[in-house]
PDB file with one MODEL, atoms N, CA, C and O in Angstrom:
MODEL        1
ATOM      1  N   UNK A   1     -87.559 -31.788-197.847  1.00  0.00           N
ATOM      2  CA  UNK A   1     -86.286 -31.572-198.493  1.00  0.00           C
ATOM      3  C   UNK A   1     -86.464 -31.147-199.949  1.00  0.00           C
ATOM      4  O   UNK A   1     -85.900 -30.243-200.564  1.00  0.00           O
ATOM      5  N   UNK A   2     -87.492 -32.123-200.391  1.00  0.00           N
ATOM      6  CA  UNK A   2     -87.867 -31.563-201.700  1.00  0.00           C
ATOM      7  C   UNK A   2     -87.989 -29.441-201.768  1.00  0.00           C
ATOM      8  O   UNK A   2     -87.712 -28.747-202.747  1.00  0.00           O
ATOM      9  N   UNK A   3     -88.310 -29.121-200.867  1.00  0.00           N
ATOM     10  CA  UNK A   3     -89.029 -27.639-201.260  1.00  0.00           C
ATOM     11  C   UNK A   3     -87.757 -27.222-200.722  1.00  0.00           C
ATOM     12  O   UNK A   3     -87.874 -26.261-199.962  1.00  0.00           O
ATOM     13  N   UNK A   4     -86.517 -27.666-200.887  1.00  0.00           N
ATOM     14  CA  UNK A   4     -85.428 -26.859-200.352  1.00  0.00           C
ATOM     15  C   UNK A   4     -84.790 -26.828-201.764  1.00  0.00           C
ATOM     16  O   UNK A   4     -84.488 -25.725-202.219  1.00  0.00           O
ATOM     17  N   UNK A   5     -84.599 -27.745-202.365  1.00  0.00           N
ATOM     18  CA  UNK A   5     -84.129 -28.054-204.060  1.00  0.00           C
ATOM     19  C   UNK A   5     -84.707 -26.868-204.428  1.00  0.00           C
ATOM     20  O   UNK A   5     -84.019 -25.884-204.698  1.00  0.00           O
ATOM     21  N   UNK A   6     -86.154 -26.860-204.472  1.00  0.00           N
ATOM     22  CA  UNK A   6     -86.842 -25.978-204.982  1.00  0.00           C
ATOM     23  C   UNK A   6     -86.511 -24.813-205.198  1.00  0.00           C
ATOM     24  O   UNK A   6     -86.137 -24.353-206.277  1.00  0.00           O
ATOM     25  N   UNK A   7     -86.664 -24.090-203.875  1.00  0.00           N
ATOM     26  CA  UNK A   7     -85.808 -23.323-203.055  1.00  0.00           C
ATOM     27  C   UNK A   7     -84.865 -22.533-203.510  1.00  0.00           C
ATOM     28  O   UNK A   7     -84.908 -21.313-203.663  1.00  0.00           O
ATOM     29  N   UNK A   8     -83.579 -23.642-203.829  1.00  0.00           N
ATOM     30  CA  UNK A   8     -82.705 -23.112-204.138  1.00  0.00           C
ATOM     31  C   UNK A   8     -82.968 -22.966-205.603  1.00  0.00           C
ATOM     32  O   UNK A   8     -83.166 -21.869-206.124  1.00  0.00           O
ATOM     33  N   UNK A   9     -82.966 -24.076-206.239  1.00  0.00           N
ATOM     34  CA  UNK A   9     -82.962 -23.821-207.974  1.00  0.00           C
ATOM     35  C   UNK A   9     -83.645 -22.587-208.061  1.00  0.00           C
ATOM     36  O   UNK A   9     -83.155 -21.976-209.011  1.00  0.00           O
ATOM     37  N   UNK A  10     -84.421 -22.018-207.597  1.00  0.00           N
ATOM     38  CA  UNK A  10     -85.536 -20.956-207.990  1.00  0.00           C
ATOM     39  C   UNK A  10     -84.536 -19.589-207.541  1.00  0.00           C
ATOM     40  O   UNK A  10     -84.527 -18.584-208.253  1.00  0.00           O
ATOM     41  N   UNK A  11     -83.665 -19.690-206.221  1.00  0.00           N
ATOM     42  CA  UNK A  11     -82.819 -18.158-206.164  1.00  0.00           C
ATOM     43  C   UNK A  11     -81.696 -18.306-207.122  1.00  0.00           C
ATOM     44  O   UNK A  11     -81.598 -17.378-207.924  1.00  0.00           O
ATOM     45  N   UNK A  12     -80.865 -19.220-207.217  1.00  0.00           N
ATOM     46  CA  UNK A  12     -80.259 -19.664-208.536  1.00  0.00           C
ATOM     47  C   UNK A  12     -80.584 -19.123-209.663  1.00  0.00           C
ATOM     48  O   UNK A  12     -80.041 -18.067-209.988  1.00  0.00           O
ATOM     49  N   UNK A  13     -81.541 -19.737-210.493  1.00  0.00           N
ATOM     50  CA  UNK A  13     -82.022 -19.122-211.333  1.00  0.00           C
ATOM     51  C   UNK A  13     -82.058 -17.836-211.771  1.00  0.00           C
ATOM     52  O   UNK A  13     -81.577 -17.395-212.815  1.00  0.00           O
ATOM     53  N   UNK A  14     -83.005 -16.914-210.417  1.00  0.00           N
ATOM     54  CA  UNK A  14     -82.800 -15.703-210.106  1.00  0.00           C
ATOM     55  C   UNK A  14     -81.583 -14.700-210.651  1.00  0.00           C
ATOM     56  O   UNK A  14     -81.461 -13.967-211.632  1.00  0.00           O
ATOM     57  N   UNK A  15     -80.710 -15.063-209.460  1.00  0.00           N
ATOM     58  CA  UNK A  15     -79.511 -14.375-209.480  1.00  0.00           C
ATOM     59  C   UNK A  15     -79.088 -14.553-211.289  1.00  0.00           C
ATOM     60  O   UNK A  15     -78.670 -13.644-212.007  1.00  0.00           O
ATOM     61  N   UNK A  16     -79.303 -15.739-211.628  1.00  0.00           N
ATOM     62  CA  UNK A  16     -78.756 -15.955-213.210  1.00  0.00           C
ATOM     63  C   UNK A  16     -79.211 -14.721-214.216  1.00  0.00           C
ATOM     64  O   UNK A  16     -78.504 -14.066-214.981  1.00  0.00           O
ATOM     65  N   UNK A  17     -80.647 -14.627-213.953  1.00  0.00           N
ATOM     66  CA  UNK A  17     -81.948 -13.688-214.666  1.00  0.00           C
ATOM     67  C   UNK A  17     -81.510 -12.753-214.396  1.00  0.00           C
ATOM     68  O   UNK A  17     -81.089 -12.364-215.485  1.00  0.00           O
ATOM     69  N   UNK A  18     -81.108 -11.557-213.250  1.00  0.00           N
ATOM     70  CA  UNK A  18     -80.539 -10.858-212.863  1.00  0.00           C
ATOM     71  C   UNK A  18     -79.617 -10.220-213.671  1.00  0.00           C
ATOM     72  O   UNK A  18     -79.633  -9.377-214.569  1.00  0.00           O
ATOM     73  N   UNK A  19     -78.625 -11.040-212.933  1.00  0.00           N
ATOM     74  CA  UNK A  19     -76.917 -10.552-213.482  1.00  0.00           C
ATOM     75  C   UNK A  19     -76.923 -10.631-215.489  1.00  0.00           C
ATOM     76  O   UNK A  19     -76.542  -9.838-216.350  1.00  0.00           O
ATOM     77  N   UNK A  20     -77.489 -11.855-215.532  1.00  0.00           N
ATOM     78  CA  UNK A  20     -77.034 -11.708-217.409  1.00  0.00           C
ATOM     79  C   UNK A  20     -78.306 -10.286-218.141  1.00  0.00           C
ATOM     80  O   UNK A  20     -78.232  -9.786-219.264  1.00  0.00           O
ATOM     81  N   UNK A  21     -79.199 -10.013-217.209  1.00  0.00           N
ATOM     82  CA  UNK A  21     -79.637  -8.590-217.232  1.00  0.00           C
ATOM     83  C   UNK A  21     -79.024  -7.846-217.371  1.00  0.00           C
ATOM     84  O   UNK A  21     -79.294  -7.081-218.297  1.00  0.00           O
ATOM     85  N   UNK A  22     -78.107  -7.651-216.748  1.00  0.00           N
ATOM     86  CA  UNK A  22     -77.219  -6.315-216.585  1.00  0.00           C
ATOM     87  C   UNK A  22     -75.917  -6.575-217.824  1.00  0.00           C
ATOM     88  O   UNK A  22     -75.789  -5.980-218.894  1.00  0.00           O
ATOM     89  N   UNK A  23     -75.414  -7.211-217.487  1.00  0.00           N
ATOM     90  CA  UNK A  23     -74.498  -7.946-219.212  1.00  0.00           C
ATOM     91  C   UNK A  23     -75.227  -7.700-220.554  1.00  0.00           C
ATOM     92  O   UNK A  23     -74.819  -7.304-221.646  1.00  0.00           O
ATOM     93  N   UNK A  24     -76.316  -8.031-220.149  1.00  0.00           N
ATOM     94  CA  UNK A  24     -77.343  -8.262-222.003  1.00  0.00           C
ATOM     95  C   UNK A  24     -77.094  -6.338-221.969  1.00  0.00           C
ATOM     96  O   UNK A  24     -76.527  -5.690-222.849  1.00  0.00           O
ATOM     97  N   UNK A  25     -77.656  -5.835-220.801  1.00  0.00           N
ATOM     98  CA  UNK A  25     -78.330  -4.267-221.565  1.00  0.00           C
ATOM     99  C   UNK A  25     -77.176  -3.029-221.370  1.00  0.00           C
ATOM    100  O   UNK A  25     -77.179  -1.931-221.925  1.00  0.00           O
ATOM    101  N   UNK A  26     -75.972  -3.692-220.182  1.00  0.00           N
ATOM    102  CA  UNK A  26     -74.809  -2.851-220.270  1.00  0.00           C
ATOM    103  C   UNK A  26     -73.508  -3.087-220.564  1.00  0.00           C
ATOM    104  O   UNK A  26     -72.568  -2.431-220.115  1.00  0.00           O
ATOM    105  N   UNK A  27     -73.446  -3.790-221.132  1.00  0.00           N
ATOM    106  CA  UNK A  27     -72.134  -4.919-221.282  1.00  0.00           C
ATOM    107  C   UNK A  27     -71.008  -3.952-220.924  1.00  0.00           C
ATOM    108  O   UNK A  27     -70.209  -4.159-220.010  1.00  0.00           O
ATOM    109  N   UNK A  28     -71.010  -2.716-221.838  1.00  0.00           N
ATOM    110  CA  UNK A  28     -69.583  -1.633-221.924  1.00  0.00           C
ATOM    111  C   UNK A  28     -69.618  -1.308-219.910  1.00  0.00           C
ATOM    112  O   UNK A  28     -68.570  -1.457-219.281  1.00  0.00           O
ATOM    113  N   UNK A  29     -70.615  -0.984-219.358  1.00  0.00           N
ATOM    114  CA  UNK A  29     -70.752  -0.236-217.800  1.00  0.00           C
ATOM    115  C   UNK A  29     -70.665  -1.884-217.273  1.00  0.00           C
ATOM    116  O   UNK A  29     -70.745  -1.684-216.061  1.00  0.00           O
ATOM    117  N   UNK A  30     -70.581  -2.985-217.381  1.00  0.00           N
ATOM    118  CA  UNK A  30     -70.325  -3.917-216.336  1.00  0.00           C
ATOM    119  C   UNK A  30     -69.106  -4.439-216.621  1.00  0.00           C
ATOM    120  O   UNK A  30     -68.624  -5.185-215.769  1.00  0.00           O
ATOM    121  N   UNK A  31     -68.390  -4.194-217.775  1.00  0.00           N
ATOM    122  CA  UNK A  31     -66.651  -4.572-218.144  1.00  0.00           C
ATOM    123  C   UNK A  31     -65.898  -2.888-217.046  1.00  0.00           C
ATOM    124  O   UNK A  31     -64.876  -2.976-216.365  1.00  0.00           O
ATOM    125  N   UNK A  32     -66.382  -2.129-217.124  1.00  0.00           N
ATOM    126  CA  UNK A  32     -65.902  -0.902-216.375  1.00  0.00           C
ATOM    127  C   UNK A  32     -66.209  -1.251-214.653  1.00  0.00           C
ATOM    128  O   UNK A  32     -65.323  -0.875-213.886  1.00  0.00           O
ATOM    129  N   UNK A  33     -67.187  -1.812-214.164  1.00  0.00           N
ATOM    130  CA  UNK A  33     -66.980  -2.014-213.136  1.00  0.00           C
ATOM    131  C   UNK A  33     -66.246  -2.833-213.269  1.00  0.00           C
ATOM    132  O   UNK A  33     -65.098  -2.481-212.998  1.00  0.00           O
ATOM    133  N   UNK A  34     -66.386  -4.123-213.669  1.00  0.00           N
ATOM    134  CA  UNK A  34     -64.955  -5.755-213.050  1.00  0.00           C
ATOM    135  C   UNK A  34     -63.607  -4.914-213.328  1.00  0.00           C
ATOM    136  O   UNK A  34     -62.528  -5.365-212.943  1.00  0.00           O
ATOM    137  N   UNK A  35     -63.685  -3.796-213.943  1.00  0.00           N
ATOM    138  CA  UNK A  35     -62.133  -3.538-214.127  1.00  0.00           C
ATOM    139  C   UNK A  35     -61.980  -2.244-212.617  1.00  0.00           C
ATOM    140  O   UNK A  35     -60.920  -1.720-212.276  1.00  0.00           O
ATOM    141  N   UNK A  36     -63.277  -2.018-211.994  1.00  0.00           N
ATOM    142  CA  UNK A  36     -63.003  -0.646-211.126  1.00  0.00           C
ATOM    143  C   UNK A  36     -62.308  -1.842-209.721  1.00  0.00           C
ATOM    144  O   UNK A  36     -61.442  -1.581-208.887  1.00  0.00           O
ATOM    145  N   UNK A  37     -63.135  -3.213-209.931  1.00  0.00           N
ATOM    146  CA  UNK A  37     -63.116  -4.569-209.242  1.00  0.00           C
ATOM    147  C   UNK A  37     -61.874  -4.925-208.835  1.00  0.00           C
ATOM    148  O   UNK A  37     -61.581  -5.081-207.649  1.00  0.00           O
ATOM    149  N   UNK A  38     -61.280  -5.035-209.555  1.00  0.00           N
ATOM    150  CA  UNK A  38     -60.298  -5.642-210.167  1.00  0.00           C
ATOM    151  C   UNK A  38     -58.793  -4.723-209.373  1.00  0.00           C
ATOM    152  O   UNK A  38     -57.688  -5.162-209.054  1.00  0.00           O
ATOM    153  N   UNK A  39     -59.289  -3.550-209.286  1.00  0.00           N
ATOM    154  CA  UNK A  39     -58.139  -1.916-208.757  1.00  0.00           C
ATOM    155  C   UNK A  39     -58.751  -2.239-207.365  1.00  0.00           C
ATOM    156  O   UNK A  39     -58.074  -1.442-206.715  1.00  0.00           O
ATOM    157  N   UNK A  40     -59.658  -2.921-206.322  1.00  0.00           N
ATOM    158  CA  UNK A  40     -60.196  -2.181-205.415  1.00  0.00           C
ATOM    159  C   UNK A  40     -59.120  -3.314-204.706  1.00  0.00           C
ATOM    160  O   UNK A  40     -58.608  -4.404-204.963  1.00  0.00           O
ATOM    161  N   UNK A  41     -59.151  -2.057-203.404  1.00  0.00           N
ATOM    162  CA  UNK A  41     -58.362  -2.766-201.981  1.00  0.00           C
ATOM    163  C   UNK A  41     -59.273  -4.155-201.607  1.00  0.00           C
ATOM    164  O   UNK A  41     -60.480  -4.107-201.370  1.00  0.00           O
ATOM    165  N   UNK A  42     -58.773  -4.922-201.603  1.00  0.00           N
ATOM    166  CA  UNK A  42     -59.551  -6.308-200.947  1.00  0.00           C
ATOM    167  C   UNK A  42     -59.921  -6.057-199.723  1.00  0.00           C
ATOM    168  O   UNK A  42     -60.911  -6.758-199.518  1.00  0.00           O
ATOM    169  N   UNK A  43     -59.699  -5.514-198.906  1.00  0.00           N
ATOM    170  CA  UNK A  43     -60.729  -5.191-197.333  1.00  0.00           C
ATOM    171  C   UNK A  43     -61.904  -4.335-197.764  1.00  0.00           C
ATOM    172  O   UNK A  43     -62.872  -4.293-197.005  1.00  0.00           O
ATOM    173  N   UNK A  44     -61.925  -3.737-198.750  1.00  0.00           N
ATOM    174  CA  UNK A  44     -62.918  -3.032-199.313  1.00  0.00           C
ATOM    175  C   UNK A  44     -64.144  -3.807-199.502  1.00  0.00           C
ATOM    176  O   UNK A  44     -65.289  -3.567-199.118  1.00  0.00           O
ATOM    177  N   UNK A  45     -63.556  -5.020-200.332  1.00  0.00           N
ATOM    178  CA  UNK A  45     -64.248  -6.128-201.103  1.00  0.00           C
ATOM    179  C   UNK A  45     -64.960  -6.491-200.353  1.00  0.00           C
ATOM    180  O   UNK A  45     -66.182  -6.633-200.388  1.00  0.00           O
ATOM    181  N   UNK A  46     -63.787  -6.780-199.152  1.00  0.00           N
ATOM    182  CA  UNK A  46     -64.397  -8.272-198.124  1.00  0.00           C
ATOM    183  C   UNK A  46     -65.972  -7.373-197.367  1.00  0.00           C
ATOM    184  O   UNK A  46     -67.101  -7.803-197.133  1.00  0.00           O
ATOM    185  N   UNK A  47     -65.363  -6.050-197.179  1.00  0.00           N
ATOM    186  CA  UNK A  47     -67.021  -4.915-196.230  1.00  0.00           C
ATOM    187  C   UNK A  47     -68.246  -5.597-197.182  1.00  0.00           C
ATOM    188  O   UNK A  47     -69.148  -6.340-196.794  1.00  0.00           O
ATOM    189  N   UNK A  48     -67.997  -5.123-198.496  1.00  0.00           N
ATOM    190  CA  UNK A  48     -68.900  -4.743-199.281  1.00  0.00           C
ATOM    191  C   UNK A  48     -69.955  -6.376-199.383  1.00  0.00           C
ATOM    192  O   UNK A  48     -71.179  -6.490-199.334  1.00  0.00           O
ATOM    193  N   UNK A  49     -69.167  -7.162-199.495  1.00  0.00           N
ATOM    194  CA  UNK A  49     -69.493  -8.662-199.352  1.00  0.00           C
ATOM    195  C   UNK A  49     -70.117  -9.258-197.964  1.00  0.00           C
ATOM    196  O   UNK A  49     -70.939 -10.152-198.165  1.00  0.00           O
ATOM    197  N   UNK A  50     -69.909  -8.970-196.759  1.00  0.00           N
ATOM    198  CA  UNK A  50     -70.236  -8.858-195.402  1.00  0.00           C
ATOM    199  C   UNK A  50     -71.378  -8.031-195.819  1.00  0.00           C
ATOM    200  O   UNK A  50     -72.415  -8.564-195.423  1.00  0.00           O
ATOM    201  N   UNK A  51     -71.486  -7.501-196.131  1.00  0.00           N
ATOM    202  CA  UNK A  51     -72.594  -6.265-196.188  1.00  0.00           C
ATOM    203  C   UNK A  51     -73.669  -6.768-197.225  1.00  0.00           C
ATOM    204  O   UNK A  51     -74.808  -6.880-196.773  1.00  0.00           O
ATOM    205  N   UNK A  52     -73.527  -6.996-198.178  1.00  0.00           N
ATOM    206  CA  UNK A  52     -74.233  -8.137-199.073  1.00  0.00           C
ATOM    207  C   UNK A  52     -74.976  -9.678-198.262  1.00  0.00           C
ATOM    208  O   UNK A  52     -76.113 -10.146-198.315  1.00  0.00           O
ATOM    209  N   UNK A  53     -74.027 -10.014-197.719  1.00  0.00           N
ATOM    210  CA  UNK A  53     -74.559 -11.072-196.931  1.00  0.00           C
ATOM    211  C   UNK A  53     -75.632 -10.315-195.526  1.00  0.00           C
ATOM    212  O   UNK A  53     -76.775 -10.671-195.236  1.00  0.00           O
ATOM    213  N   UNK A  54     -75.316  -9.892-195.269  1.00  0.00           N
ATOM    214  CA  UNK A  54     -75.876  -9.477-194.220  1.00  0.00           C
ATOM    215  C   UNK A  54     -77.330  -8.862-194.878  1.00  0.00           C
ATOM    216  O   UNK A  54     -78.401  -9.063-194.305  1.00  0.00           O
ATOM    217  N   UNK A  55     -77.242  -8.147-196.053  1.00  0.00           N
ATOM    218  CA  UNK A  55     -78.964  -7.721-196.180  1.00  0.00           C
ATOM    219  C   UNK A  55     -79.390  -8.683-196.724  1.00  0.00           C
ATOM    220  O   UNK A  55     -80.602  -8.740-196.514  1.00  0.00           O
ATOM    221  N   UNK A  56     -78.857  -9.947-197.662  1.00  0.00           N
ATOM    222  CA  UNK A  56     -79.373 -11.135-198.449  1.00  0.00           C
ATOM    223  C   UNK A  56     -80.193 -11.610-197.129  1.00  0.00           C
ATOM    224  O   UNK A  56     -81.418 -11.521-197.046  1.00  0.00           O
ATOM    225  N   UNK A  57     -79.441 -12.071-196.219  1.00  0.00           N
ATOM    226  CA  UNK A  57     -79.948 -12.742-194.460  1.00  0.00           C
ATOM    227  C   UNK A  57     -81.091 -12.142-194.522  1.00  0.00           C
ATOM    228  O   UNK A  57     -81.995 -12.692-195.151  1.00  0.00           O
ATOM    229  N   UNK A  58     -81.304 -10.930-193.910  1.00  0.00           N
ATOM    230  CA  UNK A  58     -82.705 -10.370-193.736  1.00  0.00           C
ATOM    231  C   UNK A  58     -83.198  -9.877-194.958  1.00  0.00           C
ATOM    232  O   UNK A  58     -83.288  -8.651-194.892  1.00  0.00           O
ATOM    233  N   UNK A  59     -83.560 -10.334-196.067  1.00  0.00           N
ATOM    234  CA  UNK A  59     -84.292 -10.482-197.260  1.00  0.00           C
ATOM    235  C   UNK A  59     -85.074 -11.398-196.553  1.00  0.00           C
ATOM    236  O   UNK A  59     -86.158 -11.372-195.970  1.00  0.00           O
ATOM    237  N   UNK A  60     -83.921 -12.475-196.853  1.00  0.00           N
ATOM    238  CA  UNK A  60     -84.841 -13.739-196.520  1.00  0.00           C
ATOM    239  C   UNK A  60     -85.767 -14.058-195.483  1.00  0.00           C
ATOM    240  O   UNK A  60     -86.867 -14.610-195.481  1.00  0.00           O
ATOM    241  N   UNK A  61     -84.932 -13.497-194.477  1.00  0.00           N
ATOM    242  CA  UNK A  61     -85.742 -14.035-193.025  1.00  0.00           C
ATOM    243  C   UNK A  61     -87.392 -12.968-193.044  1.00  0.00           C
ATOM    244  O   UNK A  61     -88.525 -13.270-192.671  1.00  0.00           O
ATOM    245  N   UNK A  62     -86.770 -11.521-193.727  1.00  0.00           N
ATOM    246  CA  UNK A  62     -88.281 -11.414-193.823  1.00  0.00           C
ATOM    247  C   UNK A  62     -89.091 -11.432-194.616  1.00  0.00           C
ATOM    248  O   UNK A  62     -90.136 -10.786-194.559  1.00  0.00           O
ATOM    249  N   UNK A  63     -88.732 -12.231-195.565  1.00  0.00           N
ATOM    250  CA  UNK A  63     -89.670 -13.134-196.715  1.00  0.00           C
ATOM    251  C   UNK A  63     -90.145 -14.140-196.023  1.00  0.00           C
ATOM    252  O   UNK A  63     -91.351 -14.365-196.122  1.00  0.00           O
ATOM    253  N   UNK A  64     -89.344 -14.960-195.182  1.00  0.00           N
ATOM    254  CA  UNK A  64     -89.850 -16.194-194.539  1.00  0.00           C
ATOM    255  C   UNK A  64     -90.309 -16.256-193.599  1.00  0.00           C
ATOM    256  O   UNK A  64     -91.101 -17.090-193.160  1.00  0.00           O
ATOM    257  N   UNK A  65     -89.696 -15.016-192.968  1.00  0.00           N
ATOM    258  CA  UNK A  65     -90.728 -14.372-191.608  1.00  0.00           C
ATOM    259  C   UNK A  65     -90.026 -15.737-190.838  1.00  0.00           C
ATOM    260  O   UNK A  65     -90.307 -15.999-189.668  1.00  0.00           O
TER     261      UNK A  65
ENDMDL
END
């Protein structure tokens, strides 16, 4: 259970390292997307999110094999 904490704190993290990446070096181009965000049809959203999940899934599974 321990290496599941792990686990997670460590993609956590990640995603944190990531995203405030893109904030730190584009701040003006990531206020223009949440606002393109913000206009989009929500069934749009929901694909794009399904679709996100779905390649995150097989990231993992074939990282973990």
């Amino acid at each position: 259970m321990e290496d599941f904490y792990t686990a997670l704190l460590t993609a956590v993290g990640l995603v944190l390292v990531l995203e405030g990446l893109l904030y730190a070096a584009a701040p003006d181009s990531m206020r223009q997307a949440m606002q393109k965000l913000l206009e989009s049809d929500p069934a749009l959203l929901r694909r794009a999110g399904a679709i996100a999940i779905g390649i995150g899934v097989f990231l993992v599974w074939l990282a973990r094999g």
